[in-house]
Structure formats: structure tokens, C-alpha cells
C-alpha positions, 0 to 999 in steps of 0.5 A: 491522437484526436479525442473525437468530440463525440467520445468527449461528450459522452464523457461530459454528459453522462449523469454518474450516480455515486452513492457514498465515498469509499469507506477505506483509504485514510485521512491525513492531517489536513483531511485529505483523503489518502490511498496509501500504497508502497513496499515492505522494507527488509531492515537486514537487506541492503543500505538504502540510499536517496536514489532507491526512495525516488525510484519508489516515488516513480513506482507510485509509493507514498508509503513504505512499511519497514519491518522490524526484528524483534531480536535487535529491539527487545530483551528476549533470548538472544536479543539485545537493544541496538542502538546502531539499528535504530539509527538504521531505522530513523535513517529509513524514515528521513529517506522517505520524508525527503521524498514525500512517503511515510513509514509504518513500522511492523514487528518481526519476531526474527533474531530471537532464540528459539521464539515460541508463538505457544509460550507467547501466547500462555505469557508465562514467563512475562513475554508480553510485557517483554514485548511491549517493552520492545515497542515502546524503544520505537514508539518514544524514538518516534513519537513526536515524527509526522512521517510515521503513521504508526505500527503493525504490532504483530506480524503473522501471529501464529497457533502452530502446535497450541491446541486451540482452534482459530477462533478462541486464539484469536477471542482468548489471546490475540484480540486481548493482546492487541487492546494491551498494546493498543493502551500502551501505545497510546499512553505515549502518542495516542494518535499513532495508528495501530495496525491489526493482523488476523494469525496465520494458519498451519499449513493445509489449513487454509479456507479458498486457498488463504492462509489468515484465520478470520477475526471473529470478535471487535478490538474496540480501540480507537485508530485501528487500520486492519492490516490483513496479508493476501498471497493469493494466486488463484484469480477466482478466489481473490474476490471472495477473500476480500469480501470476507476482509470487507466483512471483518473491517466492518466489524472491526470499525477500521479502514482496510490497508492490505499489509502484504500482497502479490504472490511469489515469482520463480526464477523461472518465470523471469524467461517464460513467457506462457505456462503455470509460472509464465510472465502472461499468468502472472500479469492477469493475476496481478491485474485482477488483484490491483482491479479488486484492490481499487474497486474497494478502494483499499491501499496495499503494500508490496513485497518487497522492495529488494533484489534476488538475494531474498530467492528462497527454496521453499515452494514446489516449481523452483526458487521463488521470490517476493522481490520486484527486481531480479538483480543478485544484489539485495537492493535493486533496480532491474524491475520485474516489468511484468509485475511493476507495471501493476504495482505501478498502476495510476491512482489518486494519492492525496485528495482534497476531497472525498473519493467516491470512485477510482479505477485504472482500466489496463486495457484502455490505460485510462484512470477514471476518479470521482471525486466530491472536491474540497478546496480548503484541504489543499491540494491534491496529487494523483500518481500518473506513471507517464514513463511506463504508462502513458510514452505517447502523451497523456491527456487530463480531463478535469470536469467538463471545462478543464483539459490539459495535454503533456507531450514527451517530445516537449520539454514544457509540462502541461499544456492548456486545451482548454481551461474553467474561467475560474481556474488558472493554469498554474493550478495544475503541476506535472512533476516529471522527476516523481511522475506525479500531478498536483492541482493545487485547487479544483475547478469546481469546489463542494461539487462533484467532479470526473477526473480522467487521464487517458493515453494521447494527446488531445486536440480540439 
């Protein structure tokens, strides 16, 4: 492909205006801006080996949510301590700090007997105490591990048959709790991140078709990250639901991760190409949803990285399933290609700097990044996805003095178009095995600049 010089200096001339960074994302320790995204761990579903974490890596992941059942970490009914799932547990976070990810653990309330939210809630019989206990056996297991971020504490909490509306469970008893939990975690390692849900409405209940009670009242704790679900499957609604997030974050004073999303797939879609549960509907859904996602520049967590053995009967149109690949078996590699190739999108991982913009237009497959750069931070990754987007070449445009090409029928990296004088071309990294771009150093540093990655290779 020739990049005609027109279409280049529009590129270069064009004065964008940027406000301010994006307010959601995350700051790592080097204060890199980072836009975490990944998949929910099923901890009963299958041994993970090195081989499924690098798949992850070329999926785009940086982050991984591992979910936990109460009923193997706490003195519950029916439960019991197990030392042998937290040697599962720790085995999950090594396999993904050898490939770069980090974990956030989130609390299930599976393998307890009988588990009553209305019981919880009235803490009678000491339940909250019981469960931070539970808490504290991961908190003081992981408390000094870099690669956990920190903890969803409660998932989905719910009202059920409490006669009580939605506001006063979450203002009487929800928000309280998470300021309990909070305070006790914190006593152990007060820079591990605590992540919030909002509860789950009954069935019927929901506003807009989303089923998670609004947060009506502030957590007032320090590294809090709202951790909302969205299983949204009507294309005009997903807007507004993030808008009300966008809302309660503000409130909240706390960065948006979305914790859980994608609407189920059903057995059917995956030989239907058109219809109600056609490949073709699902596409647009997704690709609406992740649009929303990047424009607010929000991270989001996939459900679930596992195969059909998690196909469930419980939605009118068939068994249906959250998982990405449809192999039987729990862990798997057959992908759901109509639904990873948007969970799959390009998009700036690691950035030295702030991000003010991002956005991957499925139509052109272009990944437009504005950035303010930081040079003293580091340096900075941007997921490209070359295998599934980009199978004639890609083109990197760096500003408007540094273009780079990658070839598929060579094996030599990237290739210099044209580079800044103060720039080297060792600055810039293509890592085939993970699909990902490092630039060690920017351009221009302090400044802004327009990252681009389009389709083709470039010629002068």
C-alpha cells in the first residue's frame, strides 16, 4: 500500500485541540498512564498453563481478574481454608507476571452453604467479620507481590427478598461495608487498590435494561477503582448506562475499570451468520461497546477466558455462554473470532505520558493516541494485534518526523521510513511473539504528539 503524501499532510497539519487527559485508566509506579484490560479467571475451570497466559498477551491482556470462592478461604458454613487453592492462586499470579499481566483478585460467594445476602447484610451472627477474615488470608499472602493490583471485594452483592429499596442497601449497609473493608485492608498494605460494585438488581428490576443499582452516596477512602458490570446487549442503551457510571466515578472520586462485560453468546450463534443471535449482531454490539469504552478511556475485563464447559441453560434462545472459545474442554484455544477480534482491538497499554485521546476505528483498522509525552517514565507499550489486524503490514506514524513500517513477509522487525534526528531506531521494539510495540523513548518529550498505526505498508 502507498500512503499518498496528501493523506500524510493532512495528518501532519492538522491542529488537534485536547482538553485534558482521560480522567479513568491508572497510574503504575513509574506513573505511567495505563489502560488495563484482560479476562475473569475461573479458579474452578481448568490448570493453566504458560502457553494459555501468552495466548492472553496476544489477545492484548495486561491484566487478569481471578475470581475467588468464598467457600475455599473462609470459616463459613461448609467452607473451610484451603491451602492447596492458595497455592492455585499464587501459581495464577506468577503465570501472569512472566508474561507482564497483573491480577486483581474478586470475591465470590461460591462453595458456602446456603450463603444468605439478607443474613449478610443484618451481620447477626458476625458474617462481616467472618468475611474479612477471608480477606485477610489473600491480603497477608499477597501483600508485599507487585503484580496484584488489589481486590474486587465484593461481587455482585444483592437484596433478594430484604425489604429495602436499592438506595437505603446501598447508603445503610453496602457503602458501610466497603469503608470496613477498606480500613482493614489497608492496615495490611494500604496501597493495594480496593474495587467497588454497585448490587445487582432482582430480576425485572433493572433501568435501560442494566441490571446494577446505581451508587447514591460517596466511599470516601483513598485507591478506590469503580468496578461496575455491563452486560448490555441493546446498542442504544450502552451510552447512557456508561453515562450514568461516568456519573457515580465522579461521585465517587474513583477511576472507571469496568469489571465484567460482553453479553452471552448461544450455542447457536456460533453457525448463524445473520438473526437475533447472528455472529453479524453480535459484531456491531461489540464494536459499539469497546467504541464507548475507548472514547471514555475506560479498562475492561472480559468474561471469561475458558471454553464451553461453562454453557449454561438459563437464558430464553438456548444454552449460552460468557466464554471466548468454544472448544468442550474448560481452558481453550478455539476463539469466538467474531467477538475477540473486538476484545482483541489495538490501544495504548503502558504510556510514558498522559493520554488525552485513543481510539481504534474498526472500519479503517487505524488506532489513533494522543498523547502528552513523558520521557522520564519509561517507556511505553501499545497493543497492536498485527496477526488478526494488520496480515498486510502495518504502518506506525510517530508525530510528523518518525514513520516506521513492519512487513509480514520479512522477518526484520520494523523498518525505518523516516526517523527524528534526535531519535534512534533502536527506540522502537516490535515483539512479534506478544503483538506489541515498545518505544523506549518519544520523539519529542513534554510535548504532545499523534500516534498512528494504520494498515499497509508505507512508501515515500
Amino acid at each position: 500500500m502507498k500512503v499518498k503524501q496528501p493523506l500524510l499532510l493532512l495528518v501532519i497539519l492538522v491542529s488537534f485541540s485536547i482538553s485534558a487527559q482521560i480522567k479513568h485508566g491508572l497510574r503504575d509506579e513509574q506513573g505511567r498512564h495505563i489502560i488495563p484490560r484482560g479476562f475473569v479467571i475461573v479458579t474452578n475451570e481448568g490448570d493453566f498453563k504458560g502457553d494459555d497466559y501468552l495466548r492472553m498477551v496476544r489477545m492484548g491482556a495486561n491484566y487478569q481478574v481471578v475470581r475467588l470462592e468464598l467457600g475455599r478461604l473462609s470459616e463459613f458454613p461448609g467452607a473451610k481454608i484451603e491451602e492447596s487453592y492458595l497455592k492455585k492462586l499464587e501459581s495464577l499470579v506468577a503465570l501472569g507476571k512472566q508474561v507482564g499481566i497483573k491480577t486483581v483478585f474478586k470475591m465470590t460467594v461460591y462453595g458456602v452453604d446456603d450463603f444468605s445476602w439478607e443474613a449478610f447484610w443484618l451481620n447477626k451472627n458476625k458474617e462481616h467479620t467472618t468475611y474479612i477474615n477471608a480477606w485477610k488470608v489473600v491480603w497477608n499472602r499477597f501483600k508485599n507481590d507487585s503484580f496484584v493490583l488489589g481486590y474486587d471485594v465484593v461481587n455482585e452483592p444483592r437484596k433478594l427478598t430484604m425489604d429495602i429499596s436499592y438506595n437505603d442497601l446501598t447508603s445503610k449497609y453496602l457503602v458501610p461495608l466497603y469503608q470496613k473493608i477498606i480500613d482493614e485492608s489497608h492496615k495490611i498494605n494500604a496501597d493495594k487498590k480496593i474495587l467497588i460494585q454497585s448490587i445487582f438488581m432482582n430480576k425485572g428490576e433493572g433501568i435501560d435494561n442494566n441490571q446494577y443499582a446505581e451508587i447514591t452516596v460517596p466511599v470516601n477512602r483513598k485507591n478506590v477503582i469503580f468496578s461496575p458490570h455491563i452486560y448490555q446487549n441493546k446498542q442504544d442503551l450502552v451510552k447512557p448506562v456508561m453515562d450514568r457510571f461516568d456519573k457515580e466515578s465522579d461521585m465517587l472520586n474513583a477511576p472507571i475499570l469496568i469489571g465484567e462485560w460482553g453479553f452471552p453468546t448461544f450455542a447457536t450463534t456460533d453457525t448463524l451468520m445473520t438473526g437475533n443471535l447472528g455472529q453479524l449482531k453480535y459484531i456491531e454490539l461489540y464494536i459499539r461497546t469497546a467504541e464507548i469504552f475507548d472514547e471514555m478511556g475506560v479498562g475492561s475485563i472480559k468474561a471469561w477466558f475458558s471454553g464451553n464447559s461453562s454453557m449454561q441453560n438459563f437464558m430464553a434462545g438456548g444454552p449460552s455462554t460468557w466464554a471466548i472459545f468454544s472448544d468442550k474442554n474448560a481452558v481453550g484455544t478455539t476463539e469466538r473470532k467474531y467477538i475477540t477480534d473486538i476484545i482483541a482491538r489495538p490501544y495504548p497499554q503502558t504510556i510514558a505520558g498522559d493520554i488525552q485521546s485513543f481510539k481504534f476505528d474498526f472500519a479503517t483498522r487505524t488506532l489513533s493516541v494522543h498523547v502528552i509525552t513523558d520521557n522520564s517514565k519509561g517507556a511505553s507499550q501499545i497493543f497492536i494485534g498485527a496477526n488478526r489486524h494488520y496480515p498486510d503490514g502495518f504502518t506506525v506514524m510517530c508525530g510528523d518526523s518518525t514513520i516506521l513500517k513492519h512487513d509480514p513477509l520479512k522477518n526484520s522487525g520494523l523498518e525505518v521510513v523516516r526517523m527524528n534526528s534526535l531519535s534512534n531506531p533502536s527506540d522502537f521494539i516490535w515483539d512479534d511473539n506478544r503483538q506489541q510495540l515498545t518505544i523506549l523513548k518519544w520523539p519529542v518529550n513534554n510535548k504532545e504528539l499523534h500516534l498512528k498505526i494504520v494498515p499497509g505498508i508505507f512508501t515515500e
